[in-house]
N, C-alpha and C positions, 0 to 999 in steps of 0.2 A: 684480574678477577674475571670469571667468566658469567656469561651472561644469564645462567641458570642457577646463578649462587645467590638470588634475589638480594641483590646491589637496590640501592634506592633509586639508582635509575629508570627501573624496572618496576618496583612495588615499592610502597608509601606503608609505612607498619605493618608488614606482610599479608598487606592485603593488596587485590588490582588495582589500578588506576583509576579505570572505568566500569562501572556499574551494569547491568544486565538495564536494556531499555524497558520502559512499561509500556505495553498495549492499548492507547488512549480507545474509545470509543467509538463505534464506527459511524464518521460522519455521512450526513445524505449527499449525493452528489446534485447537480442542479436538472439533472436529467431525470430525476429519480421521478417524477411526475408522469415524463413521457413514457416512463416504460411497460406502463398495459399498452399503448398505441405502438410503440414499437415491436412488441412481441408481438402482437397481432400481424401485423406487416411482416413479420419472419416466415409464423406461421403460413401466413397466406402465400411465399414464396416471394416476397421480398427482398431479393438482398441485395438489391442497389445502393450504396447509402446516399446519395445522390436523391434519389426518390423517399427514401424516408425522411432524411432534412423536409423534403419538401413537405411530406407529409403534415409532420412534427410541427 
């Protein structure tokens, strides 16, 4: 049998196995606070991240 001859190994009632995933919602991350003090410090030429921890 070949493996393009949708054997049930393959597909379950000729359909796929596995489903297309959903998109859940975009969670905040914990930094999401610091990020006006961060950008700021970019801006200003920042890009230490050493120095911005410190900031932060």
């Amino acid at each position: 049998m070949s493996l393009l001859s949708g054997s049930h190994t393959t597909f379950a009632c000729g359909k796929p196995r596995f489903s297309a995933r959903r998109r859940s919602a975009a969670r905040q991350s914990k930094l999401d606070s610091y990020k006006p003090i961060v950008d700021r410090l970019l801006k200003d030429g920042g890009w230490n991240a050493q120095v911005i921890l410190r900031e932060i």
